[in-house]
C-alpha positions in Angstrom: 0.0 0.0 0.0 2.7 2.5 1.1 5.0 1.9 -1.8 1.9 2.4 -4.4 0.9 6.3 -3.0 4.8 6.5 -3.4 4.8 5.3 -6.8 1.6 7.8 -7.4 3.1 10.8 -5.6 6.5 10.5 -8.0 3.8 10.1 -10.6 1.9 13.0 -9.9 4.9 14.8 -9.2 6.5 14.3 -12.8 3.1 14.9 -14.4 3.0 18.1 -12.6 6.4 18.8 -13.4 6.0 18.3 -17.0 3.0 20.4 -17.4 4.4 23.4 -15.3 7.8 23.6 -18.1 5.7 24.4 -20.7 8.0 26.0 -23.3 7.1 29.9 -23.7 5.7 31.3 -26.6 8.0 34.3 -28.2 6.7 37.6 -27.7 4.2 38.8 -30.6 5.9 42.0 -32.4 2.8 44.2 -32.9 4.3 47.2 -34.4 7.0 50.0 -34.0 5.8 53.3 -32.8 7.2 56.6 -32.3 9.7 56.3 -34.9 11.7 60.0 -35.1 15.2 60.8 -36.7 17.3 63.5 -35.6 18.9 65.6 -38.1 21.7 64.9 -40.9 25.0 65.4 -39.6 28.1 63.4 -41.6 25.3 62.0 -44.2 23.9 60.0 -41.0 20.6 60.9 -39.2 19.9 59.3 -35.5 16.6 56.8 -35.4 14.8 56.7 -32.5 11.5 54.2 -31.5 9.4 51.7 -29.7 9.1 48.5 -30.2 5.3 47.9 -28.9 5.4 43.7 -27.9 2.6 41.7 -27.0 3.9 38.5 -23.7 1.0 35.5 -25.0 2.4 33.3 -21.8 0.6 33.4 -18.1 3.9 34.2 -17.1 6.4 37.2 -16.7 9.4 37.4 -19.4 12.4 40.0 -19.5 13.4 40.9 -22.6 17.5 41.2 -22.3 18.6 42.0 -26.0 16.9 43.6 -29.4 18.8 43.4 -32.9 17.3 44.9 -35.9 18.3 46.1 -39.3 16.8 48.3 -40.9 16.7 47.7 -44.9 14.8 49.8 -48.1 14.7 48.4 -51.1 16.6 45.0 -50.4 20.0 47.8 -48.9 20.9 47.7 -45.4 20.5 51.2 -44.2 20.7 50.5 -40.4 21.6 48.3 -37.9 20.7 48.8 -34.4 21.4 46.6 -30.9 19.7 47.8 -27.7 20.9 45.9 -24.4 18.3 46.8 -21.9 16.5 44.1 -19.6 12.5 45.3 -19.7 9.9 42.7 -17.8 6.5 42.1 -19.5 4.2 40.9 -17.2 1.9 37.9 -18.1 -0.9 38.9 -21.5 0.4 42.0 -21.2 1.9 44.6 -24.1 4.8 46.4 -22.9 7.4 48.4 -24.7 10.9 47.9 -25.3 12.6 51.6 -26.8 15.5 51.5 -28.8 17.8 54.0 -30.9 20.5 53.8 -33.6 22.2 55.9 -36.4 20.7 55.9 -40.1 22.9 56.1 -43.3 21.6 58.6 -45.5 23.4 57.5 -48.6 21.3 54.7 -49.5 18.1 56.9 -49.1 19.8 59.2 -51.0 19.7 56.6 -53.9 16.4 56.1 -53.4 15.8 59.6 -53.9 17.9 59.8 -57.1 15.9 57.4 -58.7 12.3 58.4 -57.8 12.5 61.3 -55.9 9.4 63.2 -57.3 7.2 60.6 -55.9 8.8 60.3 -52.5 8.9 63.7 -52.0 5.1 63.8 -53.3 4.4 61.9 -50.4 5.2 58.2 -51.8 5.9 56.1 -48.6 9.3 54.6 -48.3 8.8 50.9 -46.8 11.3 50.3 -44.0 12.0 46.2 -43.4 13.2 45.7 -39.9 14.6 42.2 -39.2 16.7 40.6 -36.7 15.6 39.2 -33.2 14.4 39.5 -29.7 16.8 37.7 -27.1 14.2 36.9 -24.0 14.6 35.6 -20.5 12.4 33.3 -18.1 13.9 32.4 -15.1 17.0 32.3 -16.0 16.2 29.9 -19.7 17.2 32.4 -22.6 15.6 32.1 -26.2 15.6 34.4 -29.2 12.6 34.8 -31.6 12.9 36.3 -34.9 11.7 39.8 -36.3 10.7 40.4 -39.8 8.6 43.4 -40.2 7.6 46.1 -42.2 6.5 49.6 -41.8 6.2 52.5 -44.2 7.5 55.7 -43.3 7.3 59.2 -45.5 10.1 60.0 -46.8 9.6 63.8 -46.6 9.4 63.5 -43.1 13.3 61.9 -43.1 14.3 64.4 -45.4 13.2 67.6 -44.1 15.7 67.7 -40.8 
């Protein structure tokens, strides 16, 4: 009798265990926000933002690392990194800031080939991509970014 509760508790006890380490789901990317660039000093122009995520798990995670770069047209115009450990609670959005420098040359291109219509208001489509480096007690896993957002080009240009 006593050895089969034993054998039911270390049953119990590994079911338990099993279903409490349920792998977390990545945070959902659900836009950037905010997005402002400083003016153009050395052909280079300082990008500021938000990334606005979305935790899915009934769980806390810290974000610990964000890499993006930022590409138009297929050429790299960016490439940003921000190091900065910011908790999401559990089914919460939160928002993870981040900043890097711009190379205006290969907008400048852009510009060269159809600038009437950008300056006209045509929007230029920004592909960020990288990934997000999270935390949950102490178990680190990065998730990939691949999104797009269109930003006017007139508003880059007239710093």
């Amino acid at each position: 009798m006593r050895k089969a509760l034993v054998n039911n508790l270390i049953f119990c006890s590994i079911l338990f265990l099993g279903w409490s380490c349920k792998q977390a789901e990545p945070a959902e990317l659900i836009r950037f926000q905010k997005l402002t660039f400083g003016p153009v000093v050395n052909n280079e122009t300082q990008v500021r933002g938000e990334a606005l995520l979305y935790n899915p798990n009934s769980f806390g995670v810290s974000i610990k690392e964000i890499q993006l770069q930022i590409e138009i047209e297929s050429a790299k115009v960016a490439s940003l990194r921000e190091v900065k450990v910011v908790k999401a609670g559990a089914k919460k959005e939160f928002v993870v800031p981040f900043q890097g420098i711009l190379v205006m040359a290969e907008i400048q291109k852009i510009v060269e080939k159809d600038g009437l219509a950008y300056l006209l208001g045509k929007k230029v489509p920004l592909q960020f991509t990288g990934e997000i480096k999270t935390s949950i007690a102490g178990w680190s896993s990065k998730y990939p970014v691949n999104v797009k957002e269109e930003v006017s080009l007139n508003k880059l240009l007239s710093r």
